[in-house]
C-alpha positions as CSV (number, residue, x, y, z in Angstrom):
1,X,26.3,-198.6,-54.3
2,X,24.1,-196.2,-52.8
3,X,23.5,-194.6,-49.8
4,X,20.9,-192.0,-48.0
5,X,19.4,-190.8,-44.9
6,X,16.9,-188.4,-43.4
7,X,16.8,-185.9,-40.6
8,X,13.7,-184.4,-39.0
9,X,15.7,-181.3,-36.9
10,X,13.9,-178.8,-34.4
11,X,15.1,-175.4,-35.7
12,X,17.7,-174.8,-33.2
13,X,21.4,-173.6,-33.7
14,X,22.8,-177.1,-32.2
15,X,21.6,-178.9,-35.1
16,X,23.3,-177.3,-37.4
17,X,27.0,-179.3,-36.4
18,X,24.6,-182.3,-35.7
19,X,23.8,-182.6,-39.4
20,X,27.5,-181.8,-40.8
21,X,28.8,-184.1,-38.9
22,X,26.7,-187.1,-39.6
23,X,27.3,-186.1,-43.3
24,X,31.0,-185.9,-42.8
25,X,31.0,-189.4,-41.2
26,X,28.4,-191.1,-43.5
27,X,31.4,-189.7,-46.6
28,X,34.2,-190.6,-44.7
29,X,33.2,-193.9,-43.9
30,X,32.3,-194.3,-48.2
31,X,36.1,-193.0,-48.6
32,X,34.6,-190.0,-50.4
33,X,37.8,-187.6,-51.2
34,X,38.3,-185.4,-48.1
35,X,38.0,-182.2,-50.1
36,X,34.8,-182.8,-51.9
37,X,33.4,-184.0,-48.3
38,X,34.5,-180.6,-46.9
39,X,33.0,-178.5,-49.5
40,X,29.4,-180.3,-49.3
41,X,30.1,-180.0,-45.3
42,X,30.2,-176.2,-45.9
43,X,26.9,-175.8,-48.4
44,X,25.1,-178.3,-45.4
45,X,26.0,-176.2,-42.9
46,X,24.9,-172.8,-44.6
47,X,21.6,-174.8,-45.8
48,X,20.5,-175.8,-42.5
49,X,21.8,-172.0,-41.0
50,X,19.0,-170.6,-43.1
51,X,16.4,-173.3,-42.8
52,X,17.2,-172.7,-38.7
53,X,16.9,-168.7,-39.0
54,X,14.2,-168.2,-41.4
55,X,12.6,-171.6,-41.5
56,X,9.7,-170.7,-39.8
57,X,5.9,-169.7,-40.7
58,X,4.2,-173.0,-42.4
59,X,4.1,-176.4,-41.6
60,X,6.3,-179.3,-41.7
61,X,5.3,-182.1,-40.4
62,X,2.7,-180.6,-37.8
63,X,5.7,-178.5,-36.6
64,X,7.1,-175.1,-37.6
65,X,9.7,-175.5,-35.4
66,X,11.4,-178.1,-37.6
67,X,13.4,-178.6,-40.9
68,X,14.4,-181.7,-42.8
69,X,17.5,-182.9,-44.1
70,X,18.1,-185.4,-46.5
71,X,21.5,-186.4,-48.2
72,X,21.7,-189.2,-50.8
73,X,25.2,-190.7,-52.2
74,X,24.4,-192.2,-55.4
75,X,27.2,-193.6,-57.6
76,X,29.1,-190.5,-58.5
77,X,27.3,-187.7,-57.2
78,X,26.2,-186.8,-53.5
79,X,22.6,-184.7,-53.4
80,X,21.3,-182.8,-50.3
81,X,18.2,-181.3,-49.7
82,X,17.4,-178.9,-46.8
83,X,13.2,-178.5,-46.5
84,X,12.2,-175.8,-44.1
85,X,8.2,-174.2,-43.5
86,X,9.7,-171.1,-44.5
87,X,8.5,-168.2,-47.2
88,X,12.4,-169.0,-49.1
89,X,13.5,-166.1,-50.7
90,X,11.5,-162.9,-52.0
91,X,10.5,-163.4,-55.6
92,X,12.8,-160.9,-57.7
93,X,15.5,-161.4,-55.2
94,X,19.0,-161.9,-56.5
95,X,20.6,-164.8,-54.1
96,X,23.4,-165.0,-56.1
97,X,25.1,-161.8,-54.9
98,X,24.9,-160.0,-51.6
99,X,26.2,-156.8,-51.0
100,X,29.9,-157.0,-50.1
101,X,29.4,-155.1,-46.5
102,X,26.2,-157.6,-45.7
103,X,26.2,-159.2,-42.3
104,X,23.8,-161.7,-43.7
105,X,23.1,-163.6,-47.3
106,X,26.3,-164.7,-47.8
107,X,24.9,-168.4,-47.0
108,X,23.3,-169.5,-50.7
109,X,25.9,-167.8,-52.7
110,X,28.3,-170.2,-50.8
111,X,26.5,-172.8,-51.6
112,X,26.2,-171.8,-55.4
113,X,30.1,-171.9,-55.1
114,X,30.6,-175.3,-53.4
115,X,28.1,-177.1,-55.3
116,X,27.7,-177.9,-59.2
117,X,24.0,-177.1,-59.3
118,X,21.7,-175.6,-56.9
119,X,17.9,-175.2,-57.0
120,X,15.8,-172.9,-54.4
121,X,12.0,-173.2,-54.7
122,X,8.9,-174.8,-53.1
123,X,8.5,-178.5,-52.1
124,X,5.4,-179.4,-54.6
125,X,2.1,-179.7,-52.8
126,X,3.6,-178.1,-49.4
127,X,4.5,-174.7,-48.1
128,X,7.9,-174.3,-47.2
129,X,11.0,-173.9,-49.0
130,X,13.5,-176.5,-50.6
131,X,17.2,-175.8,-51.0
132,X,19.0,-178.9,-52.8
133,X,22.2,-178.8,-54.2
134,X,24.9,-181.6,-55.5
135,X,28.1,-182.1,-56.3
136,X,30.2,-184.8,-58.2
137,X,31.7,-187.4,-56.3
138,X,35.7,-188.1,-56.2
139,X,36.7,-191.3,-54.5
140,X,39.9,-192.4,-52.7
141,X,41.8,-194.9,-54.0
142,X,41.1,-197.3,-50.9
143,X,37.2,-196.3,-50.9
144,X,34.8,-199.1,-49.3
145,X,31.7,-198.1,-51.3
146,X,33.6,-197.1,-54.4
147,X,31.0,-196.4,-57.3
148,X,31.5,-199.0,-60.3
């Protein structure tokens, strides 16, 4: 089975929870393993952190003051995307390691950690930036929407 949903969030700090939460529930409620829903939880909340603080600058559905969210559970593997009007990171950039005293850009190397594979680019035929990531799924042994 196979599940998704979309979010269409103004770029405000309260979202942030807003979104983690809904993805906690909508994994709970599949009886996706606790852990796995925790780590994804994290990446989510780092994703949608950036898209809310540097998100801004293009347009988005009419509106730079938004960002989208979109998580899909799909047999064994869970996919988020986080779309924001933002410039993304500068080209030449390495957003895989930030300096070990840095207050900020700690957020996508987190999310390199929590998640199998990660991509950071454009959304084709749109300004703004996409940050998807995914993660195998675990199950638990009583799951509702246990993959087959």
């Amino acid at each position: 089975m196979s599940i998704w949903w979309s979010l269409h969030l103004r770029r405000e700090a309260a979202s942030v929870p807003l979104a983690r939460r809904l993805l906690l529930g909508a994994m709970e409620t599949a009886g996706v393993d606790p852990d796995i829903s925790y780590d994804l939880s994290v990446a989510l909340s780092e994703a949608c952190a950036n898209a809310v603080e540097h998100g801004g600058g293009g347009a988005l559905g009419g509106s730079c003051e938004a960002y989208r969210v979109t998580a899909y559970l799909d047999g064994e593997k869970c996919r988020i995307e986080v779309t924001d009007s933002g410039p993304g990171p500068a080209r030449g950039v390495d957003t895989r390691l930030p300096c070990v005293d840095a207050e900020h850009g700690r957020g996508l190397c987190l999310i390199r950690e929590l998640a199998d594979h990660v991509h950071i680019g454009a959304e084709p035929g749109r300004a703004g930036t996409v940050v998807s990531f995914d993660k195998m799924l675990k199950w638990r042994d009583d799951a509702p929407l246990l993959a087959v």
